[in-house]
PDB file of N, CA, C, O and CB in Angstrom:
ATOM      1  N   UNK A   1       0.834  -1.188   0.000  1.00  0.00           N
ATOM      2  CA  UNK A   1       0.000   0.000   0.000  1.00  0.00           C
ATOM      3  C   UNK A   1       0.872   1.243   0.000  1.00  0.00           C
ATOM      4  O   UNK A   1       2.013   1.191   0.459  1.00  0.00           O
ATOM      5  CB  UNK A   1      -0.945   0.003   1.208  1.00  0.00           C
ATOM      6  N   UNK A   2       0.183   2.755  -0.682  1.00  0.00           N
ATOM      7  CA  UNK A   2       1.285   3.473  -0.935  1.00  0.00           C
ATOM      8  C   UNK A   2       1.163   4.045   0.878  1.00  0.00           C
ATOM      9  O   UNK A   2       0.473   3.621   1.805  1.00  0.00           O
ATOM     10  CB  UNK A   2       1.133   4.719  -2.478  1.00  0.00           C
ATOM     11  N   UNK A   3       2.149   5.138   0.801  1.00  0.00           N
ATOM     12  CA  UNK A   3       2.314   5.921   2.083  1.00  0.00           C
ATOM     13  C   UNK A   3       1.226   6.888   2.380  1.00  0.00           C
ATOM     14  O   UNK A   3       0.914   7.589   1.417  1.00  0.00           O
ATOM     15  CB  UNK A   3       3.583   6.684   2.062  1.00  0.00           C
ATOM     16  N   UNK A   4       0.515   7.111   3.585  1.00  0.00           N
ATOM     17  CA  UNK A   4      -0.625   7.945   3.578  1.00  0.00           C
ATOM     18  C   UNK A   4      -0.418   9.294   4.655  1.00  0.00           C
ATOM     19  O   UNK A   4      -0.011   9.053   5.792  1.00  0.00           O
ATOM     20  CB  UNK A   4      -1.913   6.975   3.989  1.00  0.00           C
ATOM     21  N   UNK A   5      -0.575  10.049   4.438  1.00  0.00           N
ATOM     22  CA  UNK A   5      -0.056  11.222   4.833  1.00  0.00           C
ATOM     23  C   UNK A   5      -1.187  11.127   6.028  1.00  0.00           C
ATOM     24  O   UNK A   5      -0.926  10.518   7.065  1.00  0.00           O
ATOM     25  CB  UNK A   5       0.012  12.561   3.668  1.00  0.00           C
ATOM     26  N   UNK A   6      -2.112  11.592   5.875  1.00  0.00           N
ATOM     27  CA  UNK A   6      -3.484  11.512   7.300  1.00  0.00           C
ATOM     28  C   UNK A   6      -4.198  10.252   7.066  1.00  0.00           C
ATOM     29  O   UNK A   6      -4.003   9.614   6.031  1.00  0.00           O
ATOM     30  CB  UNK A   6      -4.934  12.928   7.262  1.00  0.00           C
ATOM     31  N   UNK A   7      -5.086   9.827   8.048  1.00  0.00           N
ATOM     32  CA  UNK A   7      -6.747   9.060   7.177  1.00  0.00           C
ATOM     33  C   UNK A   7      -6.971   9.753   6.514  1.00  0.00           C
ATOM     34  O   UNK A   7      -6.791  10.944   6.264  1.00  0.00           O
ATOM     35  CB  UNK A   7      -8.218   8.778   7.812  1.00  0.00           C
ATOM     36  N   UNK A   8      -7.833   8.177   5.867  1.00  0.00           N
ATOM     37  CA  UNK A   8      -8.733   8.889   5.051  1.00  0.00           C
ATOM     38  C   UNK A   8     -10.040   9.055   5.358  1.00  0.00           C
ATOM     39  O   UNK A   8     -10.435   8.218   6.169  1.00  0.00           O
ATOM     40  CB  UNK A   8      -8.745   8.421   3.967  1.00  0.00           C
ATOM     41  N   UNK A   9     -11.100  10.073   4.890  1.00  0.00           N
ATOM     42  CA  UNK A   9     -11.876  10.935   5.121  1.00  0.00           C
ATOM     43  C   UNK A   9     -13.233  10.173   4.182  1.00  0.00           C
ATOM     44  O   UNK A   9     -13.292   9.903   2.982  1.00  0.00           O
ATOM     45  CB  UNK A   9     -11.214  12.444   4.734  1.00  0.00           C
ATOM     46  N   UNK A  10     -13.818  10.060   4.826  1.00  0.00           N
ATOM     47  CA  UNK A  10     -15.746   9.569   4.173  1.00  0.00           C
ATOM     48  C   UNK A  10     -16.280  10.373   4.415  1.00  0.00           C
ATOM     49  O   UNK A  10     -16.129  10.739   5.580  1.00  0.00           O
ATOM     50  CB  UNK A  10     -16.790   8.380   4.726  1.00  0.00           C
ATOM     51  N   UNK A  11     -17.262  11.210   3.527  1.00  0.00           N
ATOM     52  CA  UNK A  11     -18.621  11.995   3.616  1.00  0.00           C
ATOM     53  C   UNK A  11     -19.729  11.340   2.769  1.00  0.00           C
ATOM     54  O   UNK A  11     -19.681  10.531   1.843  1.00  0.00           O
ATOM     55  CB  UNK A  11     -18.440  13.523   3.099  1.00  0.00           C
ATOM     56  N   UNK A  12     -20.842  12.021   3.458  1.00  0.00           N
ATOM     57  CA  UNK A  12     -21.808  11.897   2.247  1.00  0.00           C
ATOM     58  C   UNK A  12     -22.291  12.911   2.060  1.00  0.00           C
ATOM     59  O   UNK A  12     -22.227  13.793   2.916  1.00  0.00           O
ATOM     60  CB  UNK A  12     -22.825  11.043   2.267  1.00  0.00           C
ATOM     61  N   UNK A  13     -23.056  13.129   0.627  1.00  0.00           N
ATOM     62  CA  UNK A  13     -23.007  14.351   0.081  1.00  0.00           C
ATOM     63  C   UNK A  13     -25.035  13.693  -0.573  1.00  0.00           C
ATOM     64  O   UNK A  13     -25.387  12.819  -1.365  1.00  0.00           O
ATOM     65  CB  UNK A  13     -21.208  14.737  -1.302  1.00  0.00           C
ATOM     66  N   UNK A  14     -25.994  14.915   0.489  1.00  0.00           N
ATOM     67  CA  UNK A  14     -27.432  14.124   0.050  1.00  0.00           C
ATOM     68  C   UNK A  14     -27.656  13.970  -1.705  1.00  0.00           C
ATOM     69  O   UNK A  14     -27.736  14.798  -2.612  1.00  0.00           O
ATOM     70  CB  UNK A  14     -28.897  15.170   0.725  1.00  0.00           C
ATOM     71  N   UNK A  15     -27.699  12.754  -1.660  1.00  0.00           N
ATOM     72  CA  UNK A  15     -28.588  12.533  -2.977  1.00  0.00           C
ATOM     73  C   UNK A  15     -27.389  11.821  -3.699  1.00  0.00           C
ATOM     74  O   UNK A  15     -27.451  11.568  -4.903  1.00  0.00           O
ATOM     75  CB  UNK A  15     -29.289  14.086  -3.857  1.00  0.00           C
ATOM     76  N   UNK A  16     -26.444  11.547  -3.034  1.00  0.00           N
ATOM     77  CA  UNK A  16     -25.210  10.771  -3.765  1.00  0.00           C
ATOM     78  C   UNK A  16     -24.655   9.730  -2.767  1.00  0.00           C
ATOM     79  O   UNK A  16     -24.987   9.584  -1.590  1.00  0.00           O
ATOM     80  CB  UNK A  16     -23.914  11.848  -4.224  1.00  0.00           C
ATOM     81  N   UNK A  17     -23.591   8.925  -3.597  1.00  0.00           N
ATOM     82  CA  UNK A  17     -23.155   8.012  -2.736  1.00  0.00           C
ATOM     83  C   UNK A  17     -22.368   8.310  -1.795  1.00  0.00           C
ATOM     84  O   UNK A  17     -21.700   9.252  -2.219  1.00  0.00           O
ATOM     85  CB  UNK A  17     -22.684   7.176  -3.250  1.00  0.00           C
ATOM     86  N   UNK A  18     -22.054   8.062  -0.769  1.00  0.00           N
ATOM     87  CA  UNK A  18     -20.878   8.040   0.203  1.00  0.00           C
ATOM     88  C   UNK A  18     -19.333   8.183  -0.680  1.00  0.00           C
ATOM     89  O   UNK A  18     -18.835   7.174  -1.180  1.00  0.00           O
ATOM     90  CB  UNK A  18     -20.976   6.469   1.116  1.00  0.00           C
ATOM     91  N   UNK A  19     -18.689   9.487  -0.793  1.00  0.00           N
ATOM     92  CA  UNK A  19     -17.247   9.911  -0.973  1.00  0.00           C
ATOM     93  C   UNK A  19     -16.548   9.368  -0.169  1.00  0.00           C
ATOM     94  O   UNK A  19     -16.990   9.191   0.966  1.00  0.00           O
ATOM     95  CB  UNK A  19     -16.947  11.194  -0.880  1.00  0.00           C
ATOM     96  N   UNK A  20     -15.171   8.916  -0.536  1.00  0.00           N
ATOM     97  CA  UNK A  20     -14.174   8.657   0.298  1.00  0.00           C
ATOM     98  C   UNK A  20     -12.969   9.167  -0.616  1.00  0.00           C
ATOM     99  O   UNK A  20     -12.732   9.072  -1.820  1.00  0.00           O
ATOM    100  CB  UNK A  20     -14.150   7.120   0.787  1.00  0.00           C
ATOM    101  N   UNK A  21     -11.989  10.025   0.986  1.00  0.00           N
ATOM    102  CA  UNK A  21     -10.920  11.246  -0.194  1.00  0.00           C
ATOM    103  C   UNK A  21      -9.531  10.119   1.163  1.00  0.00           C
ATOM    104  O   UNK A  21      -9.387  10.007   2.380  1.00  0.00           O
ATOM    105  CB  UNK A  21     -11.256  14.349   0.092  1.00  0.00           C
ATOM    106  N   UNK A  22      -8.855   9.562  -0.119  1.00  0.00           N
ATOM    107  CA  UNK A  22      -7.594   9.401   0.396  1.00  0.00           C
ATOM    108  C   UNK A  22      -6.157  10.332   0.472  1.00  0.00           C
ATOM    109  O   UNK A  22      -5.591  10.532  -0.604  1.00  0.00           O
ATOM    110  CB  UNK A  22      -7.368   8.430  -0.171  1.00  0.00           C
ATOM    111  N   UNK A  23      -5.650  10.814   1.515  1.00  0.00           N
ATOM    112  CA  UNK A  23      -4.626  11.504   1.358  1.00  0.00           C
ATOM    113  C   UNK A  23      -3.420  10.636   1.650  1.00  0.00           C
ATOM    114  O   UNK A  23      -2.997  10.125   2.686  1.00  0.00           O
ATOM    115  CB  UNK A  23      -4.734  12.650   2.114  1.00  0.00           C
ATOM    116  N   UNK A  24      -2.887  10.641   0.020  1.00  0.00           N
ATOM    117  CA  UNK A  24      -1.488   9.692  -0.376  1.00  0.00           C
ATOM    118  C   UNK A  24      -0.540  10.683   0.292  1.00  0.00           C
ATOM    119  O   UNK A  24      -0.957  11.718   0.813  1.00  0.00           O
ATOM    120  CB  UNK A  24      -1.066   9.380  -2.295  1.00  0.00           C
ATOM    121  N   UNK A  25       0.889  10.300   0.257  1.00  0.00           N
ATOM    122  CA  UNK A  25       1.627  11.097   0.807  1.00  0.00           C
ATOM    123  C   UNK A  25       2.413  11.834  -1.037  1.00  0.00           C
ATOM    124  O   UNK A  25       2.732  12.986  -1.332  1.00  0.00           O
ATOM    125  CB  UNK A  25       2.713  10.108   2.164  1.00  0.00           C
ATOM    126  N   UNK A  26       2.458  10.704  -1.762  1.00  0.00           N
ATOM    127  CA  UNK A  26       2.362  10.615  -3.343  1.00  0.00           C
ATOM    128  C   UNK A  26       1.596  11.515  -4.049  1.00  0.00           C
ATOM    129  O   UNK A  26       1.695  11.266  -5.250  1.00  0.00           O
ATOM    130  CB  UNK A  26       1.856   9.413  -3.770  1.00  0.00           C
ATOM    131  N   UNK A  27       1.033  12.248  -3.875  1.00  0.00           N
ATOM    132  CA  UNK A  27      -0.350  13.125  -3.978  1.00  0.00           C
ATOM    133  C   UNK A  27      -0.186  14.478  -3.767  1.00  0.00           C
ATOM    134  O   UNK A  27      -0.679  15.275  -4.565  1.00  0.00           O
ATOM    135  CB  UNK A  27      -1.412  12.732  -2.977  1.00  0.00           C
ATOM    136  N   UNK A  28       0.582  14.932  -2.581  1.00  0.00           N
ATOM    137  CA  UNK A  28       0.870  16.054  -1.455  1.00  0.00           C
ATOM    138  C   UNK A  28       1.801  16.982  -2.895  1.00  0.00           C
ATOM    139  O   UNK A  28       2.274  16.551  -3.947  1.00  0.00           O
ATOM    140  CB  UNK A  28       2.080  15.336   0.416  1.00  0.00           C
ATOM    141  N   UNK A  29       1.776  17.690  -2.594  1.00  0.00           N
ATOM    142  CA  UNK A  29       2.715  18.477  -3.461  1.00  0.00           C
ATOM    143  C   UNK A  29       3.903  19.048  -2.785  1.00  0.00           C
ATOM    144  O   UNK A  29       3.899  19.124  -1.557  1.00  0.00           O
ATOM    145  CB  UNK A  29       2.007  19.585  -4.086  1.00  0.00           C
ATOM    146  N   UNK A  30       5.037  19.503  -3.554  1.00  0.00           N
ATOM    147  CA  UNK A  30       6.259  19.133  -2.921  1.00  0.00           C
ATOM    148  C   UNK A  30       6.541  20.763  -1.481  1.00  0.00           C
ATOM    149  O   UNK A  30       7.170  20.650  -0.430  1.00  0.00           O
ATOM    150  CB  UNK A  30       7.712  18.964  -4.561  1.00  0.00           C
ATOM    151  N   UNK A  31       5.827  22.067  -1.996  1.00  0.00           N
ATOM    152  CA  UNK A  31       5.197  22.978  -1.238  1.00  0.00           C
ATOM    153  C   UNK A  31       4.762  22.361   0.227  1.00  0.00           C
ATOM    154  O   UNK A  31       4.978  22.568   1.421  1.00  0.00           O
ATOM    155  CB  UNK A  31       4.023  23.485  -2.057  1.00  0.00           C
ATOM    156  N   UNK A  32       4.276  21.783  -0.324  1.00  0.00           N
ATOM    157  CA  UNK A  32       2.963  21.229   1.174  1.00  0.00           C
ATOM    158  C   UNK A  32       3.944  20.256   2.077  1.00  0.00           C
ATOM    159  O   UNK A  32       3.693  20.124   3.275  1.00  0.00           O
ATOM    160  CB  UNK A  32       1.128  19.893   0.476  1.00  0.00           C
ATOM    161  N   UNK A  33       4.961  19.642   1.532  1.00  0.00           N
ATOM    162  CA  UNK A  33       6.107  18.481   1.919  1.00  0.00           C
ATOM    163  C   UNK A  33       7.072  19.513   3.181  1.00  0.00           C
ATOM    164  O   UNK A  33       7.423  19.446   4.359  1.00  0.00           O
ATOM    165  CB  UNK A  33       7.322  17.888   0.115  1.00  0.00           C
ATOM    166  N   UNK A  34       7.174  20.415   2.023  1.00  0.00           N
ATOM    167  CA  UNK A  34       8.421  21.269   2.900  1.00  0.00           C
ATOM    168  C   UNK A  34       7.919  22.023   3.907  1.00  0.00           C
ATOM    169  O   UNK A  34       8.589  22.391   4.872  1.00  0.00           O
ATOM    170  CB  UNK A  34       9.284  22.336   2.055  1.00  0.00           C
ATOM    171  N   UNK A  35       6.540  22.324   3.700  1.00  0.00           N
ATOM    172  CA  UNK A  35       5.732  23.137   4.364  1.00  0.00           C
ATOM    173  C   UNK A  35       5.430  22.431   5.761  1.00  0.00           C
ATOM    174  O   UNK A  35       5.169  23.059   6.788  1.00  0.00           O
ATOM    175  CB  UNK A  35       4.502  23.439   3.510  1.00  0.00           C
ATOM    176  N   UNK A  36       5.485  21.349   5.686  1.00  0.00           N
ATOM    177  CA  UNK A  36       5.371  20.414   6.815  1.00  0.00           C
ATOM    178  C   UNK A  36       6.222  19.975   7.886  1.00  0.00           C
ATOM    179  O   UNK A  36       6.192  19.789   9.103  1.00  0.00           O
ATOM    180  CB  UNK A  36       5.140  19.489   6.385  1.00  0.00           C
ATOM    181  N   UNK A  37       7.281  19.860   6.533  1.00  0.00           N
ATOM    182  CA  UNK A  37       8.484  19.873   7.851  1.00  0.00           C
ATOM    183  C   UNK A  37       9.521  21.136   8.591  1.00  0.00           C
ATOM    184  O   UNK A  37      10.268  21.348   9.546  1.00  0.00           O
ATOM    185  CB  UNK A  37       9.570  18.920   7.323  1.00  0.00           C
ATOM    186  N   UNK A  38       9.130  21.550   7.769  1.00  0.00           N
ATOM    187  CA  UNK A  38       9.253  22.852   8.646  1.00  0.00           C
ATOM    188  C   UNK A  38       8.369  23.660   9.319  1.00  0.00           C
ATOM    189  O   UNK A  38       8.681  24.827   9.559  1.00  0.00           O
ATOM    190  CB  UNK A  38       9.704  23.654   8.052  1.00  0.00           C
ATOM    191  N   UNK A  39       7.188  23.154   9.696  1.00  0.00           N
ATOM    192  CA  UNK A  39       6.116  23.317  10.413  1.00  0.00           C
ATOM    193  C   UNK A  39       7.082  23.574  12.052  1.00  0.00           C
ATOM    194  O   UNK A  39       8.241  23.241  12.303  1.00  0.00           O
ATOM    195  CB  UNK A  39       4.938  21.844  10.187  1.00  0.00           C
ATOM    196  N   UNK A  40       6.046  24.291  12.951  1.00  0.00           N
ATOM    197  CA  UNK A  40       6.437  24.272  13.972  1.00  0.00           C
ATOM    198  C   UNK A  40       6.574  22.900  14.852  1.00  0.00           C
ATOM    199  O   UNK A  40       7.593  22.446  15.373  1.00  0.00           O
ATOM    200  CB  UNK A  40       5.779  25.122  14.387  1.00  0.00           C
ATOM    201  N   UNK A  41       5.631  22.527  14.860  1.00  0.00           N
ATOM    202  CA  UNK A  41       5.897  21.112  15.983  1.00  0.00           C
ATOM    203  C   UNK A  41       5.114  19.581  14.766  1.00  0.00           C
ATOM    204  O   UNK A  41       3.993  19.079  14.681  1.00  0.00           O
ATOM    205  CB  UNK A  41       4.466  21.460  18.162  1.00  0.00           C
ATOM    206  N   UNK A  42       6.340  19.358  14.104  1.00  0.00           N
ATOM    207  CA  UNK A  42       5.670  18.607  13.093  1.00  0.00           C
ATOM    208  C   UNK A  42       5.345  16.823  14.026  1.00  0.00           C
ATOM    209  O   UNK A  42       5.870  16.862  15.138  1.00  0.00           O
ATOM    210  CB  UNK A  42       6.925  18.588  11.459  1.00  0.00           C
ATOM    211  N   UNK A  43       4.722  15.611  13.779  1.00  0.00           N
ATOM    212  CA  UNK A  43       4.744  14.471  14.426  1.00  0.00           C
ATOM    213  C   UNK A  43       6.023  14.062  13.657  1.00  0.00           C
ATOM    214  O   UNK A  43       6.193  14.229  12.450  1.00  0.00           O
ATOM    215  CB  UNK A  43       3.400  13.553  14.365  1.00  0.00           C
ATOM    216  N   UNK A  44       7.030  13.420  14.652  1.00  0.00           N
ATOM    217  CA  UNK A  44       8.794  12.790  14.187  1.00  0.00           C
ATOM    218  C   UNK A  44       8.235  12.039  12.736  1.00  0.00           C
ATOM    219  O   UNK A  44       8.490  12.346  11.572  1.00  0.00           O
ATOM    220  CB  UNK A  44       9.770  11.197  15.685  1.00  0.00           C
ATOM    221  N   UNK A  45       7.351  10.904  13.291  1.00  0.00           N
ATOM    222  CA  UNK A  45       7.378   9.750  12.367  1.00  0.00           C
ATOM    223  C   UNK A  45       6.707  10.256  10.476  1.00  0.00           C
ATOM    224  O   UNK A  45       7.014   9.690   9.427  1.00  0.00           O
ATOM    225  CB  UNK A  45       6.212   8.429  13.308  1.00  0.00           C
ATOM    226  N   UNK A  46       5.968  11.199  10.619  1.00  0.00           N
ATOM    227  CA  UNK A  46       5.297  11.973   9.418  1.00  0.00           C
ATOM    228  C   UNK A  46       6.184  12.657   8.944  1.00  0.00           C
ATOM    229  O   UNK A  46       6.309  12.672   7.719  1.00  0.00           O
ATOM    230  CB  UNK A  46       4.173  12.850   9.660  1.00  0.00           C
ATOM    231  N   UNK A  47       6.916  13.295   9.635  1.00  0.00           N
ATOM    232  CA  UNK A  47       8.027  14.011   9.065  1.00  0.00           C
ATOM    233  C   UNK A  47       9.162  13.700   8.676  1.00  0.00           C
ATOM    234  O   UNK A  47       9.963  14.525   8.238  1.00  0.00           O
ATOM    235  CB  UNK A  47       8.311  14.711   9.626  1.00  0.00           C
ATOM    236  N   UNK A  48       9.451  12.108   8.813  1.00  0.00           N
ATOM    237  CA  UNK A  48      10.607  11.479   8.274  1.00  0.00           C
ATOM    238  C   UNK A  48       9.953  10.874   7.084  1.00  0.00           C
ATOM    239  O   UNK A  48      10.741  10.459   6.234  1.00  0.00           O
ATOM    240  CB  UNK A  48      11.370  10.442   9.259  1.00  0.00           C
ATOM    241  N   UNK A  49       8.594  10.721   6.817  1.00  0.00           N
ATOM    242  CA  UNK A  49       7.758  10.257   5.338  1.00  0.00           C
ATOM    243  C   UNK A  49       7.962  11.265   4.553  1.00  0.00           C
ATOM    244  O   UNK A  49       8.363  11.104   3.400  1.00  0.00           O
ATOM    245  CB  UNK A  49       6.092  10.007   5.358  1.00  0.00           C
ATOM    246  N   UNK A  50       7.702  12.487   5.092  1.00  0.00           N
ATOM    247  CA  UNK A  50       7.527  13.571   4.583  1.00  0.00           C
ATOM    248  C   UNK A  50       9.450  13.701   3.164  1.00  0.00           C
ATOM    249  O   UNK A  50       9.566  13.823   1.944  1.00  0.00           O
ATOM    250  CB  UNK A  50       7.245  14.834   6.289  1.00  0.00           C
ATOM    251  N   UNK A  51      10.629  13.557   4.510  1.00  0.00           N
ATOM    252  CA  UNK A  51      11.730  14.073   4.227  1.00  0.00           C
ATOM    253  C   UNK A  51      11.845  12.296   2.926  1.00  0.00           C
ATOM    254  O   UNK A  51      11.704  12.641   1.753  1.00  0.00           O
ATOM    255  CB  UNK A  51      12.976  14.511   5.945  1.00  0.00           C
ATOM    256  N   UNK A  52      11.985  11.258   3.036  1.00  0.00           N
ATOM    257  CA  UNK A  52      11.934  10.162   2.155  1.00  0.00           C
ATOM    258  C   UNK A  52      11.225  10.921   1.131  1.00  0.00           C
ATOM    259  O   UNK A  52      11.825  11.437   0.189  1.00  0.00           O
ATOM    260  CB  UNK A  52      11.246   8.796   2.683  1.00  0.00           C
ATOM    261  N   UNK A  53      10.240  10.984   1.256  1.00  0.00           N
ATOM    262  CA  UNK A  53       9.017  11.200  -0.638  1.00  0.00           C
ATOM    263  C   UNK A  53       9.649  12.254  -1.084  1.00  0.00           C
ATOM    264  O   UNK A  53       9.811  12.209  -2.304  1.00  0.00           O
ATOM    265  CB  UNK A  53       6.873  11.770  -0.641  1.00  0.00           C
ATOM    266  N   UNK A  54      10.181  13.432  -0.437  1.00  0.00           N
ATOM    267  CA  UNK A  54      11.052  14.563  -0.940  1.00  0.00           C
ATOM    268  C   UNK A  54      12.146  14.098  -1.678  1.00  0.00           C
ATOM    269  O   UNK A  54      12.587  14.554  -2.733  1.00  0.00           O
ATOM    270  CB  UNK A  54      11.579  15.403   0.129  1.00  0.00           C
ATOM    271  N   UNK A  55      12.619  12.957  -0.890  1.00  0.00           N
ATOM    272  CA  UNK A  55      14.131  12.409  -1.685  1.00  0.00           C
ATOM    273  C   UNK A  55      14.207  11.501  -2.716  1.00  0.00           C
ATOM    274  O   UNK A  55      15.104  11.498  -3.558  1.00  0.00           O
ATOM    275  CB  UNK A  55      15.042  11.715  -0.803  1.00  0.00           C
ATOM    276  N   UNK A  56      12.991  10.484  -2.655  1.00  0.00           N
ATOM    277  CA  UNK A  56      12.852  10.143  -3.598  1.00  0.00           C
ATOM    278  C   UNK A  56      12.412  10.640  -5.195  1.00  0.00           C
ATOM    279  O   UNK A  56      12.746  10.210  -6.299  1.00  0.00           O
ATOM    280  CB  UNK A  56      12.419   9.569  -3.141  1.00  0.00           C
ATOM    281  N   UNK A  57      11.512  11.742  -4.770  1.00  0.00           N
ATOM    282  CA  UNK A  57      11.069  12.733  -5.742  1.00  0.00           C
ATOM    283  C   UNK A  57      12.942  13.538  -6.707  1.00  0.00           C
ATOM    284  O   UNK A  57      12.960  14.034  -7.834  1.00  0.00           O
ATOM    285  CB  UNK A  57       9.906  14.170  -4.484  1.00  0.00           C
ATOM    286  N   UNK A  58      13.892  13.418  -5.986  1.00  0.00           N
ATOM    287  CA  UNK A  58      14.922  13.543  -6.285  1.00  0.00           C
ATOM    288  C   UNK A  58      15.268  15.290  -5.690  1.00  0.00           C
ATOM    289  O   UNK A  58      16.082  16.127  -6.080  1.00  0.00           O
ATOM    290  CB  UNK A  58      14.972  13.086  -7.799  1.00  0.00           C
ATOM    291  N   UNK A  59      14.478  15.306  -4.860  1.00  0.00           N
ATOM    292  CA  UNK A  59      15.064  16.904  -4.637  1.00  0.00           C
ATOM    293  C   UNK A  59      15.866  16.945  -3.185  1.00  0.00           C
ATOM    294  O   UNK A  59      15.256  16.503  -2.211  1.00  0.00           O
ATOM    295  CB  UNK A  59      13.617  18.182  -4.562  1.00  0.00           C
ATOM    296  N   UNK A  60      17.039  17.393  -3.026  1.00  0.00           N
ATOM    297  CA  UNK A  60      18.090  17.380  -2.026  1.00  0.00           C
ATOM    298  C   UNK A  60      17.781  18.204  -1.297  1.00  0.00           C
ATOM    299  O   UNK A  60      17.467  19.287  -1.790  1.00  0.00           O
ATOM    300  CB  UNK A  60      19.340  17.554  -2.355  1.00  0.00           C
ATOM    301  N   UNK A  61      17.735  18.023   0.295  1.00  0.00           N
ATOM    302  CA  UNK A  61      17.848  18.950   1.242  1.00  0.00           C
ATOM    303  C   UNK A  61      18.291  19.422   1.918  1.00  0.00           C
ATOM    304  O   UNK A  61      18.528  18.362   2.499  1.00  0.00           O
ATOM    305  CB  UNK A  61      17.567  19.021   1.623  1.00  0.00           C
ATOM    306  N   UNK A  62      18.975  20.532   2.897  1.00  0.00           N
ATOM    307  CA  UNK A  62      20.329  20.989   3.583  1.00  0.00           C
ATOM    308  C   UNK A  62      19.712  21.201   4.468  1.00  0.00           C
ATOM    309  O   UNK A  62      18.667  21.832   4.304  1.00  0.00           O
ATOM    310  CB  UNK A  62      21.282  22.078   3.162  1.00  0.00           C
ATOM    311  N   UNK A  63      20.080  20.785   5.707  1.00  0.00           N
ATOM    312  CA  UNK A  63      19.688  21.161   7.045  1.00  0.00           C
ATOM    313  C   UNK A  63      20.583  22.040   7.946  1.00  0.00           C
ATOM    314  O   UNK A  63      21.785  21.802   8.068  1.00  0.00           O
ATOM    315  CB  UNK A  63      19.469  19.994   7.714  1.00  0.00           C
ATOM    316  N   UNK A  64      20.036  22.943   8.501  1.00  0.00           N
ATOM    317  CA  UNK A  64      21.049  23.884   9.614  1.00  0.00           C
ATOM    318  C   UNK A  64      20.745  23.776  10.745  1.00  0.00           C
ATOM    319  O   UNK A  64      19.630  23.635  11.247  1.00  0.00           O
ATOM    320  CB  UNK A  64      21.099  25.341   9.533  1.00  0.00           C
ATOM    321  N   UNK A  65      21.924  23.850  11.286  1.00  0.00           N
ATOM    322  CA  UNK A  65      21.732  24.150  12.681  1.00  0.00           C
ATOM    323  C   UNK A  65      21.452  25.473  13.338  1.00  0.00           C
ATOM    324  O   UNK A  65      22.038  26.531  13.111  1.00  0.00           O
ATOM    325  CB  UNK A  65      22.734  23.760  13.217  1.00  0.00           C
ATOM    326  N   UNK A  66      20.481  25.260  14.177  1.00  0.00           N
ATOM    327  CA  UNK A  66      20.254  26.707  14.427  1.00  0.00           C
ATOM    328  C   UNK A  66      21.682  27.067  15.832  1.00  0.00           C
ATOM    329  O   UNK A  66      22.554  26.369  16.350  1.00  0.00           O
ATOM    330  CB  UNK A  66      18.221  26.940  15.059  1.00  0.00           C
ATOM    331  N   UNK A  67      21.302  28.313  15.957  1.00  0.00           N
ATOM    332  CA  UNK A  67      22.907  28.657  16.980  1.00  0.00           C
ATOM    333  C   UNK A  67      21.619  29.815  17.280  1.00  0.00           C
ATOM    334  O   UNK A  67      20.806  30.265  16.473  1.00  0.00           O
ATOM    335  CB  UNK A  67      25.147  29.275  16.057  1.00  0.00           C
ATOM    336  N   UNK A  68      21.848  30.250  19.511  1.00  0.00           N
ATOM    337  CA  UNK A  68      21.543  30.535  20.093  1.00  0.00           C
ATOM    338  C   UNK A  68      21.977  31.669  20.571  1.00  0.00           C
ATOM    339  O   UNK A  68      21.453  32.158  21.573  1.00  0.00           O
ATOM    340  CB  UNK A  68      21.442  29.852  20.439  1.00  0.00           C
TER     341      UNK A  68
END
């Protein structure tokens, strides 16, 4: 199964069938990737999915250290 960024989400919408919206991590756009991990208090384990699909996507990342 691919990687899933949140659950996924069921509505129903009257007069139609029951929707269901999967959020792939495959899906996310690469904005929304970086946007995440550099979020303030991101969850560890989402944010190491996050930094993989970035790398696999082939785009390199530099990390700093911050200084106090």
């Amino acid at each position: 199964m691919p990687t899933k960024f949140r659950p996924t989400e069921s509505y129903k919408v009257k007069g139609q069938p029951r929707q269901t919206t999967h959020y792939y991590i495959k899906m996310m756009s690469n904005d929304a990737l970086l946007e995440y991990i550099n979020s303030n208090n991101p969850i560890p384990k989402r944010r190491v999915k996050c930094i993989n699909e970035l790398q696999r996507r082939g785009i390199k990342l530099t990390f700093n250290a911050l200084y106090r």
